[in-house]
C-alpha positions as CSV (number, residue, x, y, z in Angstrom):
1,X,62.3,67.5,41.0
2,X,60.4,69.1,38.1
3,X,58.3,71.8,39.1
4,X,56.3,74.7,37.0
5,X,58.6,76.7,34.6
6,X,57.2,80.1,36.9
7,X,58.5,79.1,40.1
8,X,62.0,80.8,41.0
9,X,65.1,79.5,42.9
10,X,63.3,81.2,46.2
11,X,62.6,78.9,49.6
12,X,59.6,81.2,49.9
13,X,58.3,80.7,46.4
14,X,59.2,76.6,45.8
15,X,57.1,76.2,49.2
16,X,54.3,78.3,47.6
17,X,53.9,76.3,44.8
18,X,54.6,73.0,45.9
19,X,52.2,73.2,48.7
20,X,49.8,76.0,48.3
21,X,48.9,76.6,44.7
22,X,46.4,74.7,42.8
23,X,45.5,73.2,46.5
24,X,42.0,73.2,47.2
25,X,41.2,75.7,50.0
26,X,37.4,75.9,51.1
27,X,38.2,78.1,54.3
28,X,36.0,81.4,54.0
29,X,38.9,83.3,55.9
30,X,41.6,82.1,53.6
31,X,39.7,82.3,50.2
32,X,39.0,86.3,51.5
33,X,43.0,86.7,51.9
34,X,43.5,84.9,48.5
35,X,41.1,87.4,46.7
36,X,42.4,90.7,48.3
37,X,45.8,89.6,47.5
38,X,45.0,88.5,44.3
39,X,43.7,92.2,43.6
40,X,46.8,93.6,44.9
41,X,49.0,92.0,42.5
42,X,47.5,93.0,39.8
43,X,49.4,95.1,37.0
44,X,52.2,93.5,39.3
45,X,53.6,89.6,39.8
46,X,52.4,87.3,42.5
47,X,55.9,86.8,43.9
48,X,56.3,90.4,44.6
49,X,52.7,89.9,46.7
50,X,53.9,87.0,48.0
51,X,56.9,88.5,49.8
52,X,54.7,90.9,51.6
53,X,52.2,88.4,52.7
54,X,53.5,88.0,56.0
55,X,53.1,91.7,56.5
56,X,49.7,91.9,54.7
57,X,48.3,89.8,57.4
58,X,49.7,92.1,60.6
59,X,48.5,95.3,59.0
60,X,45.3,93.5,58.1
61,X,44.3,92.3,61.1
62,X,45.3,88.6,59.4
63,X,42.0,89.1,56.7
64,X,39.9,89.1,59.5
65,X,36.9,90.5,56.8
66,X,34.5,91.9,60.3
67,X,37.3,93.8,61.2
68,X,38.8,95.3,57.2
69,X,35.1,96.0,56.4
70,X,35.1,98.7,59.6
71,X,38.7,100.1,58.6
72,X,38.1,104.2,58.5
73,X,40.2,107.0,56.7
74,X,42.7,107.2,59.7
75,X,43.7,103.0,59.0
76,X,43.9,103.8,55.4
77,X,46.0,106.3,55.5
78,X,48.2,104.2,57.9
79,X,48.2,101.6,55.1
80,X,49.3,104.1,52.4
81,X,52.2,104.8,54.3
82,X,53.5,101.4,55.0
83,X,56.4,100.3,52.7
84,X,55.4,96.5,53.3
85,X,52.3,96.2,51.7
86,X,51.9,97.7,47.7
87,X,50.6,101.1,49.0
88,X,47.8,101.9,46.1
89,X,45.0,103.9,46.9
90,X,42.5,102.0,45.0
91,X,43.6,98.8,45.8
92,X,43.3,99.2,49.2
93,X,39.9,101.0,49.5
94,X,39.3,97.6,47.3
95,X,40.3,95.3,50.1
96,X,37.8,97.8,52.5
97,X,34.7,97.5,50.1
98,X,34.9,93.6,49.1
99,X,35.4,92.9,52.9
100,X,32.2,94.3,53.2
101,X,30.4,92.4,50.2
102,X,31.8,89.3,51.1
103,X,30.0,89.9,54.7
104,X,27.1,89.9,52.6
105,X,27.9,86.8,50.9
106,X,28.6,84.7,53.8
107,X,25.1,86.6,55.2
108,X,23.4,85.5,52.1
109,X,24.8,82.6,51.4
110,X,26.0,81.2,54.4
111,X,29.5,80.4,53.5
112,X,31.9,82.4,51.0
113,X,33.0,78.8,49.9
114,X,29.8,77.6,48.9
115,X,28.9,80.6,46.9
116,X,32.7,80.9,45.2
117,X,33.0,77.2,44.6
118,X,29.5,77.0,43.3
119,X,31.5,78.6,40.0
120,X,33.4,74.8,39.3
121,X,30.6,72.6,40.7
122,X,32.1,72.3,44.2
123,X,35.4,70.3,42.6
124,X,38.3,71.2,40.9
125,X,38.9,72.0,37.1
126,X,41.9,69.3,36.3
127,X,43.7,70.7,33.3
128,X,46.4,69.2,31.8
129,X,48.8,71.7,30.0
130,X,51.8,70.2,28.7
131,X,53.7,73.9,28.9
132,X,53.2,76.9,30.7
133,X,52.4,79.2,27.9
134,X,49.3,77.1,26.9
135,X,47.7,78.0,30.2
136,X,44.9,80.7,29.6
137,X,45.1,84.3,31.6
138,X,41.0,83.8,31.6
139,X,38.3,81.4,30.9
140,X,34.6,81.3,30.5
141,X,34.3,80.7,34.0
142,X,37.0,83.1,35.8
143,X,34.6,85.5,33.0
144,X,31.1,84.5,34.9
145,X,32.7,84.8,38.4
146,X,34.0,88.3,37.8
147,X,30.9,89.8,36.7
148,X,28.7,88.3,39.4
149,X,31.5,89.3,41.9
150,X,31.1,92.8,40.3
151,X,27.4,92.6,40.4
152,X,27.3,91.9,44.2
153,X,29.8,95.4,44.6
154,X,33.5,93.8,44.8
155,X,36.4,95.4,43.2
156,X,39.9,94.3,41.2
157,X,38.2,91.0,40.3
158,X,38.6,90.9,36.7
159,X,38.8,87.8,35.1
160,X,41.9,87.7,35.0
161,X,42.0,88.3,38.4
162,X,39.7,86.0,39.3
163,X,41.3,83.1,37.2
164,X,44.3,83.7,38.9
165,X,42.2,83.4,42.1
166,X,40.8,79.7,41.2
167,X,44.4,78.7,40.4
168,X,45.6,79.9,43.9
169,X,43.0,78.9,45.2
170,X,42.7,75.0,44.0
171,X,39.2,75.7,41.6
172,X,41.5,74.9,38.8
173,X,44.6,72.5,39.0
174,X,47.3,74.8,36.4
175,X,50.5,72.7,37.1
176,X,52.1,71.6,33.8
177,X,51.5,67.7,33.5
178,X,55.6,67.3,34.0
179,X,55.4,69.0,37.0
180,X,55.6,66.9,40.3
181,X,52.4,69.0,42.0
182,X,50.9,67.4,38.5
183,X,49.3,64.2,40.3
């Protein structure tokens, strides 16, 4: 089976890619875990994110954003110290502040969804990249969602960030047209 030239030999990593990535998730809850851990990776690769997931979701209360957005200076020094998570000061007083902006999205808004898939019409972006290194680390769009999401108070959403986010995410279908997920 053909898959994506990124994807390694790993159970953990084949499953993420032939079942997660570039699949369109519209669940407020899950699209908050996607863009924290989509700001913790950054400067670093997904897989190594990807291998602390599991433990990213007990130590944050599984991306419950009511419950991050309260998290004081005791919790975040208990995250600093844990080995299972990428223990970065910034990134996660990050995951702190945007759970508190995106309270105000969904209190503005009414739905996280809405408002982030508002950036790609409601439906995905279907590109078809013959190889891997044709596909873009930004676009005009990931660009326009980054600043608003900066404007409203978030942090680590770059656009590169954030492009990666809409290919995690299903905004933008990024498998390589000889890949299987291609369909």
């Amino acid at each position: 089976m053909k898959r994506c030239d990124w994807v390694n030999e790993d159970p953990l990593y084949i499953d993420y890619h032939d079942n997660e990535w570039g699949v369109p998730e519209y669940n407020d809850q899950k699209l908050f875990e996607l863009i924290i851990l989509e700001g913790a990776q950054a400067g670093l690769s997904w897989y190594t994110v990807l291998k602390k997931r599991e433990h990213y979701r007990v130590v944050f209360d599984h991306f419950d954003p009511e419950k991050v957005a309260k998290y004081d200076n005791k919790k975040k020094e208990e995250l600093l110290q844990d080995p299972g998570i990428i223990r970065n000061k910034l990134k996660v007083q990050a995951a702190i502040t945007n759970a508190k902006f995106y309270l105000d999205i969904i209190e503005e808004e009414g739905s996280f969804s809405d408002y982030i898939w508002s950036f790609v019409d409601g439906k995905p972006i279907k590109n078809s990249w013959e190889n891997i290194k044709d596909v873009p680390a930004t676009t005009e769009i990931s660009d326009k969602m980054s600043k608003a999401l900066k404007k409203k108070g978030f942090k680590f959403v770059g656009p590169t960030i954030c492009y990666a986010f809409m290919q995690a995410s299903g905004m933008v279908n990024d498998h390589v047209t000889s890949c299987f997920c291609y369909k």
